[in-house]
VEXZALUM-486254 format. One record per residue: x, z, y of N, C-alpha, C in turn. Coordinates in steps of 0.2 Angstrom, whole numbers, plus 5000, padded with zeros to 4 digits. Layout:
# VEXZALUM-486254
XZYXZYXZY ...
//
This chain:
# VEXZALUM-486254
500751334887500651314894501051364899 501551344904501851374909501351404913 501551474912501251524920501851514924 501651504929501951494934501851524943 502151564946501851574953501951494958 501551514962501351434968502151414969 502051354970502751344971502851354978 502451354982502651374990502951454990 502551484986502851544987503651544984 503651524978504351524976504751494980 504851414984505251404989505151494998 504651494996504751545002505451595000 505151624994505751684993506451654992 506351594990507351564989507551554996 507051525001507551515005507651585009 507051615010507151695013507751735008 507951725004508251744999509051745000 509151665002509751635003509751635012 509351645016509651675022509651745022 509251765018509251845020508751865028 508251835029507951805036507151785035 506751815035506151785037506251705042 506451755046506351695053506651635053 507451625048507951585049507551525042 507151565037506651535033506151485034 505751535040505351515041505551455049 506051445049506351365054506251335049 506651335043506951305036506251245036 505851295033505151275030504651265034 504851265041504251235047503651275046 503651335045503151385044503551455048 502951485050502951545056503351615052 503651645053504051705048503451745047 502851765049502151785047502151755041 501951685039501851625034502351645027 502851645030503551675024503451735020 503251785026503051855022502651855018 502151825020501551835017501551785011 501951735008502051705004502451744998 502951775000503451834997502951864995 502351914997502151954996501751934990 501551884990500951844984501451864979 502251804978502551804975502551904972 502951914975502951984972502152024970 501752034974501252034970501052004963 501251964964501051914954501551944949 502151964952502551994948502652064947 502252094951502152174953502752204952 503052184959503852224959503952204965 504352234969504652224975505252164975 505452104979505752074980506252094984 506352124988506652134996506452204997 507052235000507052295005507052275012 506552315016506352275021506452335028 506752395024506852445029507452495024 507952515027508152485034508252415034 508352395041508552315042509352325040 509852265039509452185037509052175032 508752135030508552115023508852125019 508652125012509152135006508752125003 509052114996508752084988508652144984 508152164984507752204978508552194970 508552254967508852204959508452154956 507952154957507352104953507552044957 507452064964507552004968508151964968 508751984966509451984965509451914958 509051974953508951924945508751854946 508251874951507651784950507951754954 508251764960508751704965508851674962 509551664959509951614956509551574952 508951594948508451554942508251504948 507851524952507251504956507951464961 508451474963508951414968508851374961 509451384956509551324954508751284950 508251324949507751264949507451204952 507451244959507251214965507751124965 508451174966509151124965508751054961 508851084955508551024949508050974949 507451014952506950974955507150934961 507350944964507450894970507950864969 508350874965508950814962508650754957 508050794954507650734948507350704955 506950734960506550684963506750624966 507450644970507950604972507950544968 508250564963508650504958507850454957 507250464955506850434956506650414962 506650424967506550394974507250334972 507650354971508350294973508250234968 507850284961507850224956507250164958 506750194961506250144963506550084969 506950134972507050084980507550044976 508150044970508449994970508449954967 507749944961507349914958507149844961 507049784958507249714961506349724965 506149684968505449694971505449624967 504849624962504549574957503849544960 503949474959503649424965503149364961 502549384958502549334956501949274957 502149224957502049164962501849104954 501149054958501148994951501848954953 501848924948502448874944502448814950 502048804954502148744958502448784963 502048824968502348894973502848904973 503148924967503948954967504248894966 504248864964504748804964504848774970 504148754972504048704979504048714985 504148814987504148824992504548884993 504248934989504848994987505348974988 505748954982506348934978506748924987 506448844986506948834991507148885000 506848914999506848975005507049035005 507449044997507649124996508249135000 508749105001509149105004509149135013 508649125016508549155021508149205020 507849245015507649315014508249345011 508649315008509449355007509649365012 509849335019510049325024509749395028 509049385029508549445033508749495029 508749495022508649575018509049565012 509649575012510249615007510049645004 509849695006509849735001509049754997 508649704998508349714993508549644987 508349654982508449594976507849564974 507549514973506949474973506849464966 506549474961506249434954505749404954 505949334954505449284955505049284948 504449264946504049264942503649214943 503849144940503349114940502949074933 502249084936501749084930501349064933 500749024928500149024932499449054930 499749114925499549164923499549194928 498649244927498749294934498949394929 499449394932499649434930499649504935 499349574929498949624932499649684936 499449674942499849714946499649784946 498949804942498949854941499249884935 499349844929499649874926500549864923 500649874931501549854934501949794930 501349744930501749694927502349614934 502049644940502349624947502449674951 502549684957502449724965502049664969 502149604968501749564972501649494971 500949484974500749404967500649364973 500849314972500549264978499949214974 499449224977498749204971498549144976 498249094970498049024976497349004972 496949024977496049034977495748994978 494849024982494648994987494449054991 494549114987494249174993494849244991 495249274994495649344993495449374985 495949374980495749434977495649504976 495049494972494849554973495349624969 495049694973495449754972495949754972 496349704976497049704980497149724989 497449744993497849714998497849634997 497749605002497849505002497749485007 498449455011498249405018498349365017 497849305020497949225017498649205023 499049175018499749145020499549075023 499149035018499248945021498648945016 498248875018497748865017497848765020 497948745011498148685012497748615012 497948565013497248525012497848455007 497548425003497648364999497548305001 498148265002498148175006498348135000 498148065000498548034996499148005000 499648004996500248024998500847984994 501347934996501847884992502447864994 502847874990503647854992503647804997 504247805002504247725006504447685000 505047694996505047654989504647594989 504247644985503547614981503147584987 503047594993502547554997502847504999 503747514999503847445004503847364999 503347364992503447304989502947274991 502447304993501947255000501747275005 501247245006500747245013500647315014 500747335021500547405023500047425020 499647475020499347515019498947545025 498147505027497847505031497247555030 497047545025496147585025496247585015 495747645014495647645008495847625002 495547545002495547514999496247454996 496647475002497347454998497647504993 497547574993497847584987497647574981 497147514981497047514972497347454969 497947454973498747394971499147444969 499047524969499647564966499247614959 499647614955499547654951499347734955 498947764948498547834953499047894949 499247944954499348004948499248054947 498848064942498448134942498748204940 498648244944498848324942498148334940 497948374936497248394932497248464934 496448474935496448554936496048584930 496348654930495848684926495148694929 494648714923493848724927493748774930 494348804931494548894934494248874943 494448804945494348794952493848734954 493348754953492848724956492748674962 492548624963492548574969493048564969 493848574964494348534967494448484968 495148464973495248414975495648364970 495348334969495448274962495448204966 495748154963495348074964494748054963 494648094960493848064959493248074965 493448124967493148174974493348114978 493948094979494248064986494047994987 493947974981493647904982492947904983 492747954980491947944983491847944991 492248004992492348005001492447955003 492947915001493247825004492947795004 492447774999492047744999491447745004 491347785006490647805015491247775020 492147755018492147725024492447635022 492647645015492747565015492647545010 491847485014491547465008491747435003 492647395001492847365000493047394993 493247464994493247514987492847514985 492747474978492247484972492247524968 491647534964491447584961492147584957 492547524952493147524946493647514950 493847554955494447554957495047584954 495547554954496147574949496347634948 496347684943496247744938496847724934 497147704934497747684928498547714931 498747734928499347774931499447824926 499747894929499947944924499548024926 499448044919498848114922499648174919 499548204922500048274921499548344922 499448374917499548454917499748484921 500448484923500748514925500648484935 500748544937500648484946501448474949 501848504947502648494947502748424945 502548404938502748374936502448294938 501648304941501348244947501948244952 502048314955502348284961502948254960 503348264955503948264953503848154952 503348144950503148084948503148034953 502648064960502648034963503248024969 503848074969504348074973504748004972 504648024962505147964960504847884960 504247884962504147814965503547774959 503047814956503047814950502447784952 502247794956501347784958500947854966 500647844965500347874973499947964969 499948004973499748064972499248084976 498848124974498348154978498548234979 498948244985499448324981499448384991 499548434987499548474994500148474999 500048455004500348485011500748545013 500448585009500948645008501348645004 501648624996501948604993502348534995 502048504997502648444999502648435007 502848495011503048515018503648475020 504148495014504748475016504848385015 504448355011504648285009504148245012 503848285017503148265024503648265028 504148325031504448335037505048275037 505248255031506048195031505748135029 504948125029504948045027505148045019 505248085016505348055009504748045007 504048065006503448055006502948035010 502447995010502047965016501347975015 501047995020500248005021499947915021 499747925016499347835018498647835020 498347895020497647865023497547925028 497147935030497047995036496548025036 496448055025495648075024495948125019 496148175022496448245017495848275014 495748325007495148345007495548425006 494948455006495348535006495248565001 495848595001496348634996495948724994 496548764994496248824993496748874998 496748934998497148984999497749004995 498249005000498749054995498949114999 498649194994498549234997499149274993 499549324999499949364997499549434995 499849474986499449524986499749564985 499549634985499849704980499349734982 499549834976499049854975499349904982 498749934985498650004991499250054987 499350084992499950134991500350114984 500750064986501050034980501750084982 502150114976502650164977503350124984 503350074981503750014986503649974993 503049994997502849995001503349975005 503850005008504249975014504449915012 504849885004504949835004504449765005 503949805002503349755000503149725008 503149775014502849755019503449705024 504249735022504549645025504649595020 504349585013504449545010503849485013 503149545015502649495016502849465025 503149525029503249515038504049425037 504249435029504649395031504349325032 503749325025503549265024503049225028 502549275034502249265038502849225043 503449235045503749215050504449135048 504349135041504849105038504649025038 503949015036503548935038503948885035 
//
């Protein structure tokens, strides 16, 4: 085990060392030239020998004090040269993002190009799972997590908080009659995205029809269920873009094919969704980047 004197004191004598100056020392190191003496003194104290001749003036190096200079600079040197290179190596390190499989593809993805635009010089790695993956044990810098309440022992602001419409190509609608109430979609195939039981009360068809049904008596209990069920909700939504049958799918995923009409709201009975909350861990070492990654996404929409 290293004995070692305080390292404040040892920064005291190198710099009082290399100016030969209490005073010009103690500007150096934001402490009072009182402060400096008295830090030398420790230092010399522990090593029971005089550093410095202190009478007559100028200052001058003891021979002891002469030997230990150059050990004590170039330590010092080394140290702050290893600290450097790990501060640099952190900040040039990608900020690792990681987002479920629908997220990043459906919203992320297509909006990275205006986070390159704002911030150059950070690098993004996207990480998409719908695995939740522990940022405590540096397997991300930041998770975009889709709930019903923040998770916990994180940093978390909820971003969007979406809601579920049944939702259809003009394609696929335009081979009949509008689509008035409820009860006309049971002329179109259904298609299901499944959830895991990880999300309770989710918004499913099953839930939606029961609702339609308090408004149109017309939807019977055996209304059409026949279509395509998908795991995956990519792979629903992907389904229903391509004209395949009618979805029950979120508003915040399909924004952009809501804003151009390539998808259509057909009834005007959305059920709600969950949160998607941006996370990381308190005094995360990345800090400044993490907080314009999150200032971008608040402003970005």
């Amino acid at each position: 085990m290293r004995s070692l004197p305080p390292l404040t004191a040892l920064r005291a004598f190198e710099a009082a060392a290399r100016h030969l100056s209490f005073k010009a020392a103690a500007a150096e190191l934001a402490l009072t030239p009182t402060a400096v003496s008295h830090q030398v003194r420790l230092l010399e104290d522990s090593l029971a020998t005089r550093l410095f001749r202190r009478r007559p003036r100028p200052l001058a190096l003891t021979s002891a004090g002469a030997r230990l200079f150059p050990a004590i600079r170039g330590g010092l040197d080394a140290f702050a040269a290893a600290v450097a290179e790990v501060r640099e190596g952190i900040v040039q390190q990608r900020l690792r993002v990681t987002a479920t499989n629908a997220f990043a593809a459906r919203w992320l993805v297509p909006r990275l190009q205006r986070w390159r635009d704002a911030h150059p010089e950070v690098a993004l790695e996207v990480i998409g799972t719908d695995a939740v993956l522990d940022l405590a044990a540096g397997n991300a810098d930041v998770a975009i997590r889709y709930g019903l309440q923040p998770p916990a022992g994180l940093v978390a602001e909820e971003l969007a908080r979406d809601r579920f419409w049944p939702v259809g190509s003009p394609a696929l609608l335009a081979s009949g009659p509008p689509v008035l109430r409820p009860s006309d979609l049971a002329r179109f195939p259904f298609i299901h995205a499944l959830w895991p039981e990880t999300y309770p009360g989710a918004p499913t068809w099953r839930r939606w029809l029961a609702a339609a049904r308090k408004l149109d008596p017309d939807l019977g209990p055996d209304s059409n269920f026949d279509g395509l069920s998908f795991t995956e909700e990519l792979h629903a939504i992907d389904a229903v873009v391509a004209g395949q049958g009618i979805g029950l799918l979120s508003d915040v995923l399909l924004a952009h094919e809501l804003a151009t009409g390539a998808l259509l709201k057909l009834v005007d009975l959305p059920l709600a969704g969950f949160g998607f909350y941006v996370a990381y861990l308190a005094d995360h070492p990345r800090q400044p980047a993490i907080e314009a990654f999150i200032e971008w996404l608040r402003g970005v929409g």
